[in-house]
N, C-alpha and C positions, 0 to 999 in steps of 0.2 A: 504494500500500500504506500500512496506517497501522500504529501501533504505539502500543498501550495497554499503561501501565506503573502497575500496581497498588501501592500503598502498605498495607501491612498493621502494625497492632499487634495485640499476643498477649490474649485475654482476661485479666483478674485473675486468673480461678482458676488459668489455665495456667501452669507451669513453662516455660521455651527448650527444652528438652528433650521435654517434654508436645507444645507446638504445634509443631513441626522436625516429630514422628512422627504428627500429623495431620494434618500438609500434606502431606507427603511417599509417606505411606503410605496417605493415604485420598483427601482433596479433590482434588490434583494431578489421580490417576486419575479420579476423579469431573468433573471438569474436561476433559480430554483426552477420556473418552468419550463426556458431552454436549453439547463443542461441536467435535470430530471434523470434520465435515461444513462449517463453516468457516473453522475454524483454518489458517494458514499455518504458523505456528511457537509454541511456547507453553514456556517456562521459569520455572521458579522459582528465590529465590536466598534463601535464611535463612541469618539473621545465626548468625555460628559461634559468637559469645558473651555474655554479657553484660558481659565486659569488655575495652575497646580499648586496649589497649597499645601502638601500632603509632605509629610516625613519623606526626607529621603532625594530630594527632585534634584535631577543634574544641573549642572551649574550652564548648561545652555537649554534653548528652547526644544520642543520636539518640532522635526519637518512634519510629520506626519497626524492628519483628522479621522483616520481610524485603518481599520483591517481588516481584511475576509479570509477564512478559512476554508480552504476547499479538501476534501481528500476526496481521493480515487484509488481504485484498484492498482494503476499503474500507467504508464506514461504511454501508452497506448491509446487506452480508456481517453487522458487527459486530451491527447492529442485527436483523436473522437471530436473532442466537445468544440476547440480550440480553432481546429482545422479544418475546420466545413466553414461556410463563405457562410450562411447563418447566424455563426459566430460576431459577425461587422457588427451586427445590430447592438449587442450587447455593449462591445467594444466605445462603437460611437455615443451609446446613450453616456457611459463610461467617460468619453472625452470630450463630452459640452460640460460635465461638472466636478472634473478633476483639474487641476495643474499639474499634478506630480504624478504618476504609476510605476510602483516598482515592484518585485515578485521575489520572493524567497523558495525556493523547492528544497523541505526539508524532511529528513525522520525523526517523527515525533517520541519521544522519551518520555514517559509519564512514569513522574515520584511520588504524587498523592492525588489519587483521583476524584474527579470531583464526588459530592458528595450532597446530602439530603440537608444533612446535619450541619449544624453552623462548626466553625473552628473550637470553640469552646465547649462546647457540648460533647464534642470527640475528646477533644482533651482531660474533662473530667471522668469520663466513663473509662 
């Protein structure tokens, strides 16, 4: 199995707000429906904010307004979805409301998998 991990920034004209509710509400599905047939698993994940507050934050900004994960069987499969001229459509929805696209093709390593239970709830049990 592999796992493609998409890099997204938001177009200029787009507000965090604006792009969140045309990933969410439009491409995701748009996504999901045409490449259905060889998807294993496929999520996205948009940044909550534009401002990081939180323990821990690098001393520079992030490029990127969020991520999709895609897995497949194999680079076959991938290339299936990718490689049919069908594909454009997704693509160009993809580039009226990004700036940036970049792709990571990785194996996924899981050390604590998700769970039901909150972190603390594991912890005291």
């Amino acid at each position: 199995m592999i796992k493609v991990i998409w890099l997204l920034r938001r177009a200029d004209h787009l507000t965090l707000d604006e792009f969140r509710d045309w990933w969410i509400n439009n491409h995701a599905h748009l996504v999901a429906s045409e490449q259905k047939s060889q998807l294993r698993g496929y999520s996205i994940s948009v940044r909550s904010s534009d401002e990081d507050a939180l323990a821990g934050r690098p001393n520079s900004d992030t490029d990127w307004d969020g991520i999709a994960e895609q897995w497949f069987d194999d680079g076959d499969a991938f290339n299936a979805v990718y490689g049919r001229p069908e594909a454009q459509v997704t693509r160009s929805d993809t580039d009226d409301h990004v700036s940036r696209l970049s792709r990571i093709i990785v194996t996924e390593h899981t050390y604590i998998p998700m769970s039901v239970t909150s972190a603390s709830e594991r912890v005291q049990s």
